[in-house]
N, C-alpha and C positions, 0 to 999 in steps of 0.2 A: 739791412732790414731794420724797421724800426723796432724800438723794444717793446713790448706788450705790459700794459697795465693793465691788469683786472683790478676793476672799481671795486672797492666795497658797500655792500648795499646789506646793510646792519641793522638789527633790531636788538636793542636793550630791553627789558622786559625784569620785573621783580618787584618786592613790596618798597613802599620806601625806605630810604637807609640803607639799601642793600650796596650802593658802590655805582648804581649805573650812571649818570652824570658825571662822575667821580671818573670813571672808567673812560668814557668820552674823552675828557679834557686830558688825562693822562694821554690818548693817544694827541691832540694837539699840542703837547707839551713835549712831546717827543719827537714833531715833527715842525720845528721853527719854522721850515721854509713852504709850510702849505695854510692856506687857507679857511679857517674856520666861522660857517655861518651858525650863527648860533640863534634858533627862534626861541624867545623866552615863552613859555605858553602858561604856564603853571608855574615856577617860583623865576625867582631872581637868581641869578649866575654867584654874586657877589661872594658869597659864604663858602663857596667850592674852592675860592681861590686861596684861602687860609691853610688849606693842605700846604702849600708850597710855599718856599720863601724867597726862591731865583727867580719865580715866573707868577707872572698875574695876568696870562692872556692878551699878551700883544696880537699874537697875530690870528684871534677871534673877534670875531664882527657879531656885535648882540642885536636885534629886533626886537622890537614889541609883537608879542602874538597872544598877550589876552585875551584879547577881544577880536569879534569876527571880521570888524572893517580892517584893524590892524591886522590879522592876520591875513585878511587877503594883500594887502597890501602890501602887509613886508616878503610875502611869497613872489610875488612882481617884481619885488625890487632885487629881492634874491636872484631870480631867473635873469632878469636885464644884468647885475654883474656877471654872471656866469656866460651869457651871450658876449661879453666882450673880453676874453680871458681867452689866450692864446694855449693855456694847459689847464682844463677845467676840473681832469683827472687828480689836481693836485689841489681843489678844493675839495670842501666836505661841508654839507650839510648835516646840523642835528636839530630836532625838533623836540623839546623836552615842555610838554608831554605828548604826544601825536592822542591820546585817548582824551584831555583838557580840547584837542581842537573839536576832532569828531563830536562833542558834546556844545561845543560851542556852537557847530555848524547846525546841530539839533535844534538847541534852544532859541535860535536866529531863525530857523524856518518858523518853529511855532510861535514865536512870539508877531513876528510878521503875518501870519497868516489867522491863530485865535487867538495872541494878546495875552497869551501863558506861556512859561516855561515848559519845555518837553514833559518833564516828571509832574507838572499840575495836570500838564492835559491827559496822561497816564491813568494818574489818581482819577480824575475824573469820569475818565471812560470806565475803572471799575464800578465806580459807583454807579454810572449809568451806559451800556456798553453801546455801540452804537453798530447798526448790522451789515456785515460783509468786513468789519476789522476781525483783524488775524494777530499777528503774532506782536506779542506787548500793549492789545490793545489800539494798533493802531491801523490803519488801512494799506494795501499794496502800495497803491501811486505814492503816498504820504512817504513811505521808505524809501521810494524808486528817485523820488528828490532832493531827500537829504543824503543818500549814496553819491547819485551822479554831482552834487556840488563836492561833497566830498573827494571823492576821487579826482574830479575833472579840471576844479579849480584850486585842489590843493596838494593832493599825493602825488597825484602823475606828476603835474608841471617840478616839483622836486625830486621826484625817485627817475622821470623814464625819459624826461625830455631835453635832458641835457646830460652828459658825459661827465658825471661828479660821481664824489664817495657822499652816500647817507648814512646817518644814523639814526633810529627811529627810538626817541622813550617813550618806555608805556609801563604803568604799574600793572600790579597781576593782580586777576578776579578771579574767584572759585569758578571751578570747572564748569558748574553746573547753570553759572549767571552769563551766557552766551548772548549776544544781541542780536542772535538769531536761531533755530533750532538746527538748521540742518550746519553741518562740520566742514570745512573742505578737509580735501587730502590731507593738507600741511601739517593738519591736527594728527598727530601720531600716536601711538602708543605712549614716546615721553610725554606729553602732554599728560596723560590718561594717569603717569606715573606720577606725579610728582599734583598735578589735581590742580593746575596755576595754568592759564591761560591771559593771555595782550589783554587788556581793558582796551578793546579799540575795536573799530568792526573788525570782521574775524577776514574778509578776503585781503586785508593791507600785506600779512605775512607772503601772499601769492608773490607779491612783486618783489620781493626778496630775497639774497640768497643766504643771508644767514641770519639763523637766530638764539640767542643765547639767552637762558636763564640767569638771574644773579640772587643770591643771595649771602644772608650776612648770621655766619654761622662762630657761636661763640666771642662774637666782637671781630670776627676776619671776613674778611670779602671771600666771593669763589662766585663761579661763573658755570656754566655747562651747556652742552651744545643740544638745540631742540631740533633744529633745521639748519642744512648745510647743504649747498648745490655742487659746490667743486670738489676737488679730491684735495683736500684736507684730514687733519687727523681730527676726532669728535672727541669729546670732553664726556664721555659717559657719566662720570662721577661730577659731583661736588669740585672743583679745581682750585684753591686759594691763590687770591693775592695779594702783593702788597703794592706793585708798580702792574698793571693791566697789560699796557701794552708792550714792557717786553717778556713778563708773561705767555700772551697769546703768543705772539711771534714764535718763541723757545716752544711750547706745545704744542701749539693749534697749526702754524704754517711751517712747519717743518717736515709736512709728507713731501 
């Protein structure tokens, strides 16, 4: 029988400085023999690698994903390697920040379409609203197209359409700053606790099965679990650390 990998499909999530990047790369650091795609979205990798002084990310592969053509782009080029990997299971995608793209993918519709960035065109609608827009100001169909590029030509083709590990960064936004009103499920009571929600649209969590809080308490990293699909053990509390990945391993995958 063959042996069974369940993928990891990860969401990082916390203010800056809190360890998630950080977190990330500890686990590629601890697994020489697999494969790290790294989309740079929002900073540069370079400075993470100073933690360490045996390892500088030999076996992470970095992309440009500032900007929208490059990040469609190197999401293509991601998926074509992974198309030609005999154990794709032992790749991993991270996207740091997946909330940097969704706002790219925004500001690329409206600039194409009225030649402003999302947040002018925002501004503007309060000043002057225009009739039959709803929520943020902006119209249904308007939403319905920056979702379906979002999902269709950038989340899926990395989280659903290929047999990898993800992980997904996203800094955290007050509870209340949603970029949408209605909640899914996912949104839990911990959510409601702790009042820190993904800066990203709110259905990315759906196609996920775990997700973890991080923060940087006292000068020390710790992490805790928001969402979790498999029978694992959950990080209720605050969980410190200093090395992540064996860490998680020792508390988290040891049910």
């Amino acid at each position: 029988m063959a042996s069974y990998h369940r993928l990891e499909l990860m969401m990082f999530y916390g203010s800056p400085g809190a360890g998630k990047t950080t977190a990330a790369m500890e686990i590629a650091r601890a697994n020489p023999d697999a494969m790290f795609h790294y989309l740079e979205a929002d900073r540069r990798l370079d400075p993470v690698f100073e933690w360490w002084k045996d390892w500088q990310g030999d076996n992470v592969m970095r992309y440009p994903a500032f900007e929208y053509d490059d990040m469609i782009k190197s999401c293509a080029t991601v998926r074509e390697n992974l198309r030609t990997v005999i154990d794709p299971w032992n790749h991993w995608v991270v996207v740091d920040t997946i909330g940097h793209c969704y706002r790219e993918i925004q500001n690329t519709f409206s600039l194409k379409t009225y030649h402003v960035t999302m947040e002018e065109l925002k501004e503007r609608r309060m000043v002057k609203p225009e009739k039959g827009a709803t929520f943020d100001n902006l119209h249904g169909w308007e939403w319905a197209i920056v979702k379906r590029i979002f999902y269709n030509e950038f989340v899926w083709p990395l989280v659903r359409y290929s047999s990898n590990n993800v992980i997904l960064i996203a800094h955290a936004r007050s509870l209340g700053e949603r970029f949408s009103p209605q909640s899914p499920a996912e949104y839990t009571e911990r959510f409601d606790r702790i009042k820190q929600v993904p800066d990203v649209h709110k259905d990315v969590i759906r196609y996920l099965d775990t997700v973890l809080y991080f923060s940087n308490i006292d000068a020390n990293f710790a992490f805790q679990t928001m969402k979790e699909t498999g029978r694992r053990n959950w990080m209720n509390e605050p969980t410190p650390f200093a090395d992540f990945w064996q860490t998680y391993q020792s508390s988290v995958l040891s049910a």
